[in-house]
Each structure stands twice: as structure tokens, then as C-alpha cells.
C-alpha positions as CSV (number, residue, x, y, z in Angstrom):
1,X,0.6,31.3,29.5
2,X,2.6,32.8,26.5
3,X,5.0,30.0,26.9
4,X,2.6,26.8,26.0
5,X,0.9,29.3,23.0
6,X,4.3,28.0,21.2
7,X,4.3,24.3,21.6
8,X,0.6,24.2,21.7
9,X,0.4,25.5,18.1
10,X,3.2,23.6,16.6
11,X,1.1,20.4,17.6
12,X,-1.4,21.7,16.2
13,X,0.4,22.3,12.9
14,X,2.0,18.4,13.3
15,X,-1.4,16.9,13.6
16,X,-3.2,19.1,10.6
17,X,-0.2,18.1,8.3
18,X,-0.4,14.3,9.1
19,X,-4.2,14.6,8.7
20,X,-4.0,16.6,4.8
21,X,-1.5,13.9,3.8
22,X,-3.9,11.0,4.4
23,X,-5.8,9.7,1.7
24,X,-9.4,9.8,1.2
25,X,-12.2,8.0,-1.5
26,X,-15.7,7.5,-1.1
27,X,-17.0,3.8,-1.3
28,X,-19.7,2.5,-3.8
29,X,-21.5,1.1,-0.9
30,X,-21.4,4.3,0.9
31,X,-19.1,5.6,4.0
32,X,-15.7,7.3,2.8
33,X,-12.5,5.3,2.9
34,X,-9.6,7.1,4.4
35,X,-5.9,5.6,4.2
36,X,-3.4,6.9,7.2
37,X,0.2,7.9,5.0
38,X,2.1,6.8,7.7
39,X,0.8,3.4,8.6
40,X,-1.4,2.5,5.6
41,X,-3.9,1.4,7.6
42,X,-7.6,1.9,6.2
43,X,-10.6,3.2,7.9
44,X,-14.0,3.6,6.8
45,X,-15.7,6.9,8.3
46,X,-19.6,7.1,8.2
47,X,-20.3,10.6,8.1
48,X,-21.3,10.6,11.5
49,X,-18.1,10.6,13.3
50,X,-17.9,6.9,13.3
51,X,-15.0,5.2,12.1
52,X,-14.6,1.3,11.8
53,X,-11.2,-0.9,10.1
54,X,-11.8,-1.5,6.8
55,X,-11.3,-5.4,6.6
56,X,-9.0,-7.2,4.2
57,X,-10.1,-8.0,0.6
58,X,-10.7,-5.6,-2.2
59,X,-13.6,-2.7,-2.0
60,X,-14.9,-1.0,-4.7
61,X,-14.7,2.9,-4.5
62,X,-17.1,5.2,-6.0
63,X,-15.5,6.1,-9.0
64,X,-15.1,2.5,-10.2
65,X,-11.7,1.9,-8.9
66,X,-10.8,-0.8,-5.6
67,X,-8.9,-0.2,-2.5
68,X,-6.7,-3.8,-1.8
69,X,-6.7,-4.5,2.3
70,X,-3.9,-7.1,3.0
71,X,-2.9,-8.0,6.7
72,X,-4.9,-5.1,7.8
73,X,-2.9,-2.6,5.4
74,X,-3.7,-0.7,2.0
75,X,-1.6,-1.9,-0.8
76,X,-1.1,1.2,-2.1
77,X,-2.5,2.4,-5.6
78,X,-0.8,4.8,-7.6
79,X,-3.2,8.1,-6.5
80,X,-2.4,7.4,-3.0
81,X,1.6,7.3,-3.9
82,X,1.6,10.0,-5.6
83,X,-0.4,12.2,-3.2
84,X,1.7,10.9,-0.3
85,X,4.9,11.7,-2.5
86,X,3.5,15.4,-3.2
87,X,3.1,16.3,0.6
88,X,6.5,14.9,2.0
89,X,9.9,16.2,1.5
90,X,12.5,14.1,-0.4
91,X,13.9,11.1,1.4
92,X,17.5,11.2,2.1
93,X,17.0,7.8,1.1
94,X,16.2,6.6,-2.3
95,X,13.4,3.8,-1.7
96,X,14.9,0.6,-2.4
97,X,14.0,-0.9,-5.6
98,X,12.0,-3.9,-6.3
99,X,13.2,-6.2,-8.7
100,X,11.5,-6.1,-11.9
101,X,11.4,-10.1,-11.8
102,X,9.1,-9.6,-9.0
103,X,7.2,-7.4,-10.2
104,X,6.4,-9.3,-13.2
105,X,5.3,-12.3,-11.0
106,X,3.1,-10.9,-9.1
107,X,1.4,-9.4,-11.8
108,X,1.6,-12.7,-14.3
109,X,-0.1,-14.9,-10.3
110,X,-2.1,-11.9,-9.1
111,X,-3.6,-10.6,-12.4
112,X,-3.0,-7.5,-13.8
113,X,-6.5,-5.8,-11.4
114,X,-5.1,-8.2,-9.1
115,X,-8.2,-10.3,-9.7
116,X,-6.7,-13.5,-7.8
117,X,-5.6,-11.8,-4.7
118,X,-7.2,-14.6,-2.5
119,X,-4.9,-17.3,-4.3
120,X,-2.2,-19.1,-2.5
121,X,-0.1,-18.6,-5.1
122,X,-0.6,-14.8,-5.2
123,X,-0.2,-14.8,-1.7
124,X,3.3,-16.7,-2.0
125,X,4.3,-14.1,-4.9
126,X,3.5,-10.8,-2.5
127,X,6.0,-12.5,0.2
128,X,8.8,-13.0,-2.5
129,X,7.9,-9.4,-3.6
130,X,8.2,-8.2,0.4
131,X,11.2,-10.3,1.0
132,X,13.3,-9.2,-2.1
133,X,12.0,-5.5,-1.1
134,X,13.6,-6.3,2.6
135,X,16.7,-7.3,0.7
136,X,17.1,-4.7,-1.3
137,X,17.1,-2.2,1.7
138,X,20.3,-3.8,2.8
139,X,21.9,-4.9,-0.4
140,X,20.7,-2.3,-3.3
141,X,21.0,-5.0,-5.7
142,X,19.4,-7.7,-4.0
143,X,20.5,-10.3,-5.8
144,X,18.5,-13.6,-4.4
145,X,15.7,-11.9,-4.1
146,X,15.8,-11.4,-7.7
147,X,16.9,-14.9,-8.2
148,X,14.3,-16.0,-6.3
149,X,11.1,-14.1,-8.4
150,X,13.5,-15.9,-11.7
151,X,12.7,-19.0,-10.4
152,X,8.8,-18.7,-9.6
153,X,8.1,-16.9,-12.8
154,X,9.5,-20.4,-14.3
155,X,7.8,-22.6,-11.4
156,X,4.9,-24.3,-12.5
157,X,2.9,-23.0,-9.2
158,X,3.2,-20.0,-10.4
159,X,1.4,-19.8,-13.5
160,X,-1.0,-16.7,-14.5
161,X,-3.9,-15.9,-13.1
162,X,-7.5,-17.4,-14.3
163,X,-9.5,-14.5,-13.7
């Protein structure tokens, strides 16, 4: 019996570290919003043991702030970064880097609260973003994917968000 005391408590450990790492908010309509750390998906709990997906678009937490749902994944906010960043070790890896071109588009088509999230053209700026992101993991400069964000910031389908 000894023998499986070992194993036994080191999954124990596994699944009460993956747990603490996830993030968790309370939502203005009520329920608490909790974001898995290693697959970003979003659930809503109910207090009851319940849990259901919580569905694309932007929710409203508590505290005044909004939780972004895209493709069934969080985008993440800076909180959740940062407490994901405090409870794993270093990367051996530096993330790649996103280049600042595409930053600045999404945020010029998306709005600075990402107020037009549900626009095509904010929609088309996120892919660049992802596809210059992709890049960048193989080439750390990627250089069209930058190119690319140059362009759209100049297209004229592009242009900022109307709140």
C-alpha cells in the first residue's frame, strides 16, 4: 500500500498547483468566472457546483472590469498574465514577440477597451496579430508579419474604431 502513497500524493500535488494557477473573478451578473492557465478556456461556476462555458463576447466582472471570450478562449487581461507569470517557472523560452505594428492595429480597429470586438475589421486585425505571433515563433523577427500590420494600419479598411 506504501508504494501508491507516493504517486498518489504527487497527483494530488499536480492537480492542486494547476487549480491555484487558474484565474478567478466574480461576474456583475452573478456566478464567478474562472479562466484554466493552461488552455484559457473560461468557465462560469454557480456556487453550487455547477459549471457551464462562458460564451464568446465580452462580460462584465464585478469590479467594473470585462473578460473578452474569442473562439471559446479568454483573451487574456493583464491580471490574469501576471498571475499566471507569478506561479510558473521561467520559460526556457522567451515568448515570441509581437510586433509593435500589430499591436498598434489592433488597438487603432479594436478600440483601446476593445469596444469594436464584433467588427470584421477587428476580427481581420486579431488574425494578422495571431499570424505575425506564429511567425515570430519561427523567425524572432518576423518580418512580414510586421510588414503585413504596416500595411493595414495604412489600409483604408482598417481605420479606428467608432465606439
Amino acid at each position: 500500500m506504501s508504494r501508491w502513497v507516493l504517486p498518489l500524493l504527487a497527483t494530488l500535488a499536480w492537480s492542486v498547483a494547476s487549480v491555484a494557477s487558474d484565474w478567478r473573478a466574480s461576474l456583475d451578473s452573478g456566478g464567478e468566472v474562472r479562466v484554466e492557465s493552461d488552455t484559457r478556456r473560461a468557465w462560469v461556476e454557480d456556487g453550487t457546483g455547477g459549471r457551464r462555458p462562458l460564451w464568446d463576447g465580452v462580460h462584465r466582472l464585478e469590479d467594473g472590469s470585462v473578460v473578452i471570450v474569442r473562439d471559446g478562449t479568454v483573451v487574456p487581461s493583464a491580471p490574469m498574465l501576471q498571475q499566471w507569470s507569478a506561479g510558473k517557472r521561467p520559460a526556457r523560452e522567451a515568448p515570441p514577440q509581437v510586433p509593435a505594428e500589430c499591436d498598434a492595429l489592433v488597438e487603432q480597429v479594436c478600440g483601446p477597451a476593445v469596444h469594436c470586438l464584433r467588427s470584421e475589421a477587428c476580427r481581420l486585425a486579431l488574425e494578422l496579430r495571431a499570424l505575425a505571433q506564429d511567425e515570430a515563433r519561427v523567425e524572432a523577427t518576423a518580418p512580414a508579419g510586421r510588414a503585413q500590420c504596416r500595411e493595414a494600419l495604412a489600409n483604408a479598411l482598417f481605420g479606428p474604431c467608432d465606439d
